[in-house]
ZAPAVO-893742 format. One record per residue (C-alpha): residue in one letter; residue number from 1; y, z, x. Coordinates in nm, 4 decimals. Layout:
BEGIN
{rest:A, nr:NUM, c2:Y, c3:Z, c1:X}
...
This chain:
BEGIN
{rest:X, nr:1, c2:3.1522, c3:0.0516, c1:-1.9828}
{rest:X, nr:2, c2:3.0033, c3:-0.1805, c1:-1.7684}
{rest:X, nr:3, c2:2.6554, c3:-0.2613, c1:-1.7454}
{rest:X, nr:4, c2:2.5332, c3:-0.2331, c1:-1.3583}
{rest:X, nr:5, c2:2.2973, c3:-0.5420, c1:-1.2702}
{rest:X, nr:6, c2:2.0030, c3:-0.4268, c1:-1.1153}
{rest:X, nr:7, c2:1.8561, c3:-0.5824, c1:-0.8059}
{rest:X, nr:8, c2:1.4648, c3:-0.6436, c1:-0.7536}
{rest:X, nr:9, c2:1.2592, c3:-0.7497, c1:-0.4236}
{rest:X, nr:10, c2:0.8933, c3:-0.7530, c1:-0.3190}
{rest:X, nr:11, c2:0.8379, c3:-0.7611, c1:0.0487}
{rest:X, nr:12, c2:0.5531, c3:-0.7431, c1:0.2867}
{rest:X, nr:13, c2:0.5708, c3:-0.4128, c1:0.4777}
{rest:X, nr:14, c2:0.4833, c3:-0.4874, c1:0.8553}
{rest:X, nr:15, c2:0.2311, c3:-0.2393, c1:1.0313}
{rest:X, nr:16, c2:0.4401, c3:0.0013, c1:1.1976}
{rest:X, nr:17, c2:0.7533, c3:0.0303, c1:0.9798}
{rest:X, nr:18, c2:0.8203, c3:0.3539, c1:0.7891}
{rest:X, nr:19, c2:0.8947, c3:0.2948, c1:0.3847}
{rest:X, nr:20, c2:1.2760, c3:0.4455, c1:0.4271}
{rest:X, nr:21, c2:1.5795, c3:0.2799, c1:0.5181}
{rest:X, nr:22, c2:1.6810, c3:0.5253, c1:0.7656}
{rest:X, nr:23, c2:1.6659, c3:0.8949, c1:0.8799}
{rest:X, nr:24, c2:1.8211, c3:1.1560, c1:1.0337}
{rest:X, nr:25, c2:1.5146, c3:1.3132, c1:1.2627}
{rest:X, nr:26, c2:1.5369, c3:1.2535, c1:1.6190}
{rest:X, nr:27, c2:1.1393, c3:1.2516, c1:1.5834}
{rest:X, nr:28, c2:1.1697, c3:0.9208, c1:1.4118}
{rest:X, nr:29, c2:1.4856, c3:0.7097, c1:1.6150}
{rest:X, nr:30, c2:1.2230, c3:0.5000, c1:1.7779}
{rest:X, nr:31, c2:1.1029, c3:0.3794, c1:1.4064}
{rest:X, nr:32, c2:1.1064, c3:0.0782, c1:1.2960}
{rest:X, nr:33, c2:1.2598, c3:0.1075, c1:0.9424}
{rest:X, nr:34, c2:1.3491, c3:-0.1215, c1:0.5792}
{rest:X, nr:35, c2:1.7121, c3:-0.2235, c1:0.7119}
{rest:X, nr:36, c2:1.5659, c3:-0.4171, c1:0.9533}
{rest:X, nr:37, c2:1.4328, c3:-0.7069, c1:0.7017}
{rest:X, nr:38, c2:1.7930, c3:-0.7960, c1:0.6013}
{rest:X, nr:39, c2:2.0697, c3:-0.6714, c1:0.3953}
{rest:X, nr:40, c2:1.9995, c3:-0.4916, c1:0.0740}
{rest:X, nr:41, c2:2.2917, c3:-0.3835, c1:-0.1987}
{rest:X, nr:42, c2:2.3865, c3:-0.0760, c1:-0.1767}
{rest:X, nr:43, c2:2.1777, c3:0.1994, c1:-0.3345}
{rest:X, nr:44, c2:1.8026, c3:-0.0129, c1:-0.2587}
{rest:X, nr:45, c2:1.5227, c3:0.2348, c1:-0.2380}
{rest:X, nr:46, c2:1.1370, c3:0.1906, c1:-0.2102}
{rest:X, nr:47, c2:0.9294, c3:0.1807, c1:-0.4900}
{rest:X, nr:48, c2:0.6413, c3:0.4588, c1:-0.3736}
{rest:X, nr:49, c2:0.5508, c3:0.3759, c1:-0.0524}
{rest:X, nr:50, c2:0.3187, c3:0.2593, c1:0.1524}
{rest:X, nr:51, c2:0.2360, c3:0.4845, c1:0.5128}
{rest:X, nr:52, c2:0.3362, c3:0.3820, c1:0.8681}
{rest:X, nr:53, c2:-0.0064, c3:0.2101, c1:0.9744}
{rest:X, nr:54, c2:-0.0633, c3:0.0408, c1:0.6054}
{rest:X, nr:55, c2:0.0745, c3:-0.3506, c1:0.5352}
{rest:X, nr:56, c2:0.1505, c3:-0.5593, c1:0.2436}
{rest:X, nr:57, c2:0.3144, c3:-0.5307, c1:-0.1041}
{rest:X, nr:58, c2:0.6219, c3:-0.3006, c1:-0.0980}
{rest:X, nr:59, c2:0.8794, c3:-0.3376, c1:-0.3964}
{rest:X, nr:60, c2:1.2700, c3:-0.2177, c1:-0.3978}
{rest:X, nr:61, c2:1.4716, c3:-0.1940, c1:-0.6439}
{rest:X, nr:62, c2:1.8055, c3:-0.0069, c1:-0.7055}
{rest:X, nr:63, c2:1.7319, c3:0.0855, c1:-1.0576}
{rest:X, nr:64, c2:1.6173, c3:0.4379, c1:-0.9605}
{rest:X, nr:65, c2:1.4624, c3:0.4735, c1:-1.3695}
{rest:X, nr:66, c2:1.2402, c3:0.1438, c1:-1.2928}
{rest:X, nr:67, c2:1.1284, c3:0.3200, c1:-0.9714}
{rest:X, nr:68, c2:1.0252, c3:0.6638, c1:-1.1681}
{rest:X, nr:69, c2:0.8647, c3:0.4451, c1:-1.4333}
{rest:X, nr:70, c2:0.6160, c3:0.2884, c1:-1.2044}
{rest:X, nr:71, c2:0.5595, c3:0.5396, c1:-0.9860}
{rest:X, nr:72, c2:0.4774, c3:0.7831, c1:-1.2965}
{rest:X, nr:73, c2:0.3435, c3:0.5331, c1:-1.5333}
{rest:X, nr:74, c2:-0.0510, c3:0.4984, c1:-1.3473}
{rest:X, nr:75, c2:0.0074, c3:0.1190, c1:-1.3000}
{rest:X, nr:76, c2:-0.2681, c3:-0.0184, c1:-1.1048}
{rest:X, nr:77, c2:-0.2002, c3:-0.0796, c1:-0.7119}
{rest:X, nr:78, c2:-0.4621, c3:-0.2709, c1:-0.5556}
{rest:X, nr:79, c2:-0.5779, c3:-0.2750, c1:-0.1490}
{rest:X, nr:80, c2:-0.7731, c3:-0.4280, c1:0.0825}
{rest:X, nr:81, c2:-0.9067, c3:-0.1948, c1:0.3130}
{rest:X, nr:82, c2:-1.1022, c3:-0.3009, c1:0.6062}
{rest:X, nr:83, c2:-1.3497, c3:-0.0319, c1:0.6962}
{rest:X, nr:84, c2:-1.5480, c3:0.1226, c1:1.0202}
{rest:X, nr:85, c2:-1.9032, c3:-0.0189, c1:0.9498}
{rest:X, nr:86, c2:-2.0766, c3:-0.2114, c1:0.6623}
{rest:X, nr:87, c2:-2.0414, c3:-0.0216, c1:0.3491}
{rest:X, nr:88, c2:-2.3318, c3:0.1034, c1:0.1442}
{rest:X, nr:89, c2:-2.3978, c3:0.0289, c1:-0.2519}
{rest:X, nr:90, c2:-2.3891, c3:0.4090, c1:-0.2472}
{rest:X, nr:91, c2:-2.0812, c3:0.4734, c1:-0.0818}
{rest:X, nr:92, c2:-1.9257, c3:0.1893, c1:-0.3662}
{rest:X, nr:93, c2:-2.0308, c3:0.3958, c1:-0.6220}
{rest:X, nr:94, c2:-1.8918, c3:0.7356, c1:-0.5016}
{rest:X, nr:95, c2:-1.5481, c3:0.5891, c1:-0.4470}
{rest:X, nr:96, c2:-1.5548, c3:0.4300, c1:-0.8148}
{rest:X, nr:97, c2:-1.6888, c3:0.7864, c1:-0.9867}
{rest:X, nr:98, c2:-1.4052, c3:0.9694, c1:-0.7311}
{rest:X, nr:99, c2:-1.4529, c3:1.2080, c1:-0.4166}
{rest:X, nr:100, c2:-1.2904, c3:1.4741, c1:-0.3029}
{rest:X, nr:101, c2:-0.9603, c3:1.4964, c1:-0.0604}
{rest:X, nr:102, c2:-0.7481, c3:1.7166, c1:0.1017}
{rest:X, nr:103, c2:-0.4171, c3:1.7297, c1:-0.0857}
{rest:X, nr:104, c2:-0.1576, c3:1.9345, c1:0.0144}
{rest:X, nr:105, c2:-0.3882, c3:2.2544, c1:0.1810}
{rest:X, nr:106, c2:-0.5760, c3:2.1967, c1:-0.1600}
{rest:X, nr:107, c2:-0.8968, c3:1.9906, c1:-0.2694}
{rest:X, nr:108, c2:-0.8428, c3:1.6969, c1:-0.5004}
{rest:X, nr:109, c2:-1.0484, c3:1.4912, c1:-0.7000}
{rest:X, nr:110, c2:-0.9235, c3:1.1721, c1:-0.7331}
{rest:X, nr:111, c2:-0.9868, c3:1.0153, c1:-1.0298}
{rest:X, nr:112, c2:-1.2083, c3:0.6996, c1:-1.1203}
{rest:X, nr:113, c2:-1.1084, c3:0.3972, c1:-1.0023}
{rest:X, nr:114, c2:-1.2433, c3:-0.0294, c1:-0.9236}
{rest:X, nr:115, c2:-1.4024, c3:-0.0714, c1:-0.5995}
{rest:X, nr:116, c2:-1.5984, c3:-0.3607, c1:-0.4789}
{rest:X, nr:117, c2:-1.7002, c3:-0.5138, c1:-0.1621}
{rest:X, nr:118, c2:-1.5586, c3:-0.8690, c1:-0.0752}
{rest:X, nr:119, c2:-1.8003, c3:-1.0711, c1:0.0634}
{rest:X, nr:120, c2:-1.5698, c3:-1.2643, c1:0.3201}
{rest:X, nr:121, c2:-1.2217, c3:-1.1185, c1:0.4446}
{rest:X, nr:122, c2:-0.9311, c3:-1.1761, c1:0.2757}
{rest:X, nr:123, c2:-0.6843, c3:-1.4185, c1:0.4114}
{rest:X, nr:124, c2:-0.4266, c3:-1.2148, c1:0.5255}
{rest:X, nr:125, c2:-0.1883, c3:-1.2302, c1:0.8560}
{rest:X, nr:126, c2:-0.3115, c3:-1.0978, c1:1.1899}
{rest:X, nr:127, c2:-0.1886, c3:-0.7664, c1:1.2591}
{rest:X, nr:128, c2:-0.0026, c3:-0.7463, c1:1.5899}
{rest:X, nr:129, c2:-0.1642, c3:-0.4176, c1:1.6769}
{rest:X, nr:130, c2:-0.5069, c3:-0.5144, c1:1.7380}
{rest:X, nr:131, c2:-0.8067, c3:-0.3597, c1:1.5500}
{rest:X, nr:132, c2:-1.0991, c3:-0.2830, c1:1.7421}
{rest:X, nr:133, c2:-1.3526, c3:-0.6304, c1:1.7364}
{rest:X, nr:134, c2:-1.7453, c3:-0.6414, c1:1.6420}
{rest:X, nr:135, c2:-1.8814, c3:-0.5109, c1:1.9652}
{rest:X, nr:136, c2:-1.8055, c3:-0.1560, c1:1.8714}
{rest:X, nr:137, c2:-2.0446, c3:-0.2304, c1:1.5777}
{rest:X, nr:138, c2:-1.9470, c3:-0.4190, c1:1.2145}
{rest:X, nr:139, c2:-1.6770, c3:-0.3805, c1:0.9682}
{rest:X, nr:140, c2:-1.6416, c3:-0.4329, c1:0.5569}
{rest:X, nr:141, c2:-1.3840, c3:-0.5167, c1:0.3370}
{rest:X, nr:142, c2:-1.3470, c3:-0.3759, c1:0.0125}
{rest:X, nr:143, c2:-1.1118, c3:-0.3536, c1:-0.2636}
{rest:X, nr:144, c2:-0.9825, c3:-0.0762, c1:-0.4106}
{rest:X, nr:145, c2:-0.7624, c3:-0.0534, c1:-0.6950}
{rest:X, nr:146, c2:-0.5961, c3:0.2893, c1:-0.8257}
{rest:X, nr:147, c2:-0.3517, c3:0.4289, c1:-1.0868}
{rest:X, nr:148, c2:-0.2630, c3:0.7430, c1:-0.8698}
{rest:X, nr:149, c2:-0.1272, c3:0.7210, c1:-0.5438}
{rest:X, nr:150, c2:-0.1681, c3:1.0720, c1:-0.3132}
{rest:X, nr:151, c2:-0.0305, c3:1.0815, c1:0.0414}
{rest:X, nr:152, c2:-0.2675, c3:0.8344, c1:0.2413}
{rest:X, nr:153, c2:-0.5251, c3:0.8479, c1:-0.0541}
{rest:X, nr:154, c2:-0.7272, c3:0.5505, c1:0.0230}
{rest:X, nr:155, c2:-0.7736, c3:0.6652, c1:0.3927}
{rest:X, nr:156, c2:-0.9242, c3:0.9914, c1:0.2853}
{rest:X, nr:157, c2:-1.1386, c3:0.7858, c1:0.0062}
{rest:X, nr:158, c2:-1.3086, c3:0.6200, c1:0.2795}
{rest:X, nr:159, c2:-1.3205, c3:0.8368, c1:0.5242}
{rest:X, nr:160, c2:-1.5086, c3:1.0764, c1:0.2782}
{rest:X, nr:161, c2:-1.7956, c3:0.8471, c1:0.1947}
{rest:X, nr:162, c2:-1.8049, c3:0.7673, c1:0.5557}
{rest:X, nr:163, c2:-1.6441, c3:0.4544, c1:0.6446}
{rest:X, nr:164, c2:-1.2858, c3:0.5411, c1:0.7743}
{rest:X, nr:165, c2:-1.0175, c3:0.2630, c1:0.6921}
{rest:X, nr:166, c2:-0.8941, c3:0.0412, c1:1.0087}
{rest:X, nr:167, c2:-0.6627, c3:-0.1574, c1:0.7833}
{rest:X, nr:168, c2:-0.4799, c3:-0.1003, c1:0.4907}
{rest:X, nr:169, c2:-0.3353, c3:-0.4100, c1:0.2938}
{rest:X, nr:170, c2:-0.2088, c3:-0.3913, c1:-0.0224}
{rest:X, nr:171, c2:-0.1699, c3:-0.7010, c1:-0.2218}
{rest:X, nr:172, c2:-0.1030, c3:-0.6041, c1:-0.6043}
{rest:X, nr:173, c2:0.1240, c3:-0.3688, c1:-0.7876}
{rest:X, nr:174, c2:0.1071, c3:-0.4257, c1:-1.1569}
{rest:X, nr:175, c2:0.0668, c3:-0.8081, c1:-1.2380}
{rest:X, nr:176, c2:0.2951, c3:-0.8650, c1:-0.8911}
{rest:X, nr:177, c2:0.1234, c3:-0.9813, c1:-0.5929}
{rest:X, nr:178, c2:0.1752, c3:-1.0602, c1:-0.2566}
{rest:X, nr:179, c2:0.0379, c3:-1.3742, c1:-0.2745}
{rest:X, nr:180, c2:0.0839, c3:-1.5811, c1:0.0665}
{rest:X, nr:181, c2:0.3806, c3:-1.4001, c1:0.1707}
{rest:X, nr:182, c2:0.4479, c3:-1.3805, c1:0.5577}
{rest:X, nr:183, c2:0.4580, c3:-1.0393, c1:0.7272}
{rest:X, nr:184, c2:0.8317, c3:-0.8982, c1:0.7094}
{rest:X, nr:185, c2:0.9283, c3:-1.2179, c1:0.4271}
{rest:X, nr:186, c2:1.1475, c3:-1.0630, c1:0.1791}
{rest:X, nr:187, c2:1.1744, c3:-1.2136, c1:-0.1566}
{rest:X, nr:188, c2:1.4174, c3:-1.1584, c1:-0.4453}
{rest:X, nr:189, c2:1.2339, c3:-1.0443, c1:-0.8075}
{rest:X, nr:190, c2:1.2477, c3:-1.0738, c1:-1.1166}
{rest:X, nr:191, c2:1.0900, c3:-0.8581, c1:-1.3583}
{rest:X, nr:192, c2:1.1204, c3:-1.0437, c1:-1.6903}
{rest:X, nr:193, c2:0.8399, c3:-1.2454, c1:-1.5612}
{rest:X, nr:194, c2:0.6292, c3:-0.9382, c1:-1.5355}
{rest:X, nr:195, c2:0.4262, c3:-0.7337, c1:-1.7435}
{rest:X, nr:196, c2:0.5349, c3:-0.3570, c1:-1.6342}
């Protein structure tokens, strides 16, 4: 029997697009969706996903046992989240030591995880939808890197310490990062050279 040849790609998910490559709701025919970066083989799916107003590091694959492995296998995923107003030392520590979330109708507490302010914002593309500038008071940047990945986890992180997210970016799954990739750039993977 033939072996099939699996087919890898990181890309960097635009603001706005939903992590699917189609769908049947009427809701959602206005959505921007995967398909529209280029053609994929047959049989591509997401690796996790990453929510309609969150960016960056999205991989594909169509080996659906690679997908299960890191989706189930806590390897780190790391963001950039810009936040609503200058984060506190105390606020750091609570997200490290874990807060609680609303998880499906149910409290969660997510577990521990690395958080740390950066001190200048990351280079990263401008986001066509703007985000609200420093006259409606300052913003932080911090990173935040997890092994678990709830629905819209990091939004409800930072939003229970206080600082709500305006800008989700997320720039490392594993050892793979997005590096200087160009919003909606599409590039072809391969895992040997990675450590998952």
């Amino acid at each position: 029997m033939e072996t099939k040849i699996h087919q890898h790609f990181k890309i960097f998910k635009p603001y706005g697009m939903l992590s699917q490559f189609a769908s049947n709701s009427t809701q959602q025919k206005r959505k921007t969706f995967l398909g529209e970066l280029g053609e994929f083989p047959e049989g591509t799916m997401p690796i996790g996903r990453l929510d309609e107003k969150s960016e960056g590091l999205l991989l594909l694959t169509t080996d659906g046992k690679l997908s299960n492995y890191i989706n189930s296998r806590h390897i780190e995923k790391e963001y950039y989240a810009q936040l609503d107003g200058a984060i506190t030392d105390e606020a750091i520590n609570k997200l490290k030591n874990g807060v609680e979330i609303g998880f499906d109708g149910k409290k969660y507490q997510t577990k521990p995880c690395k958080v740390f302010a950066l001190e200048t914002p990351p280079d990263l593309p401008v986001r066509w939808k703007k985000i609200r500038d420093e006259r409606h008071g300052p913003t932080s940047w911090v990173s935040i890197t997890l092994t678990e990945g709830k629905f819209r986890q990091v939004r409800k992180m930072t939003s229970a310490v206080g600082f709500p997210t305006l800008r989700l970016v997320r720039i490392r799954v594993g050892d793979i990062l997005l590096d200087n990739m160009n919003v909606s750039e599409v590039n072809t993977l391969k895992l040997e050279d990675y450590n998952l």
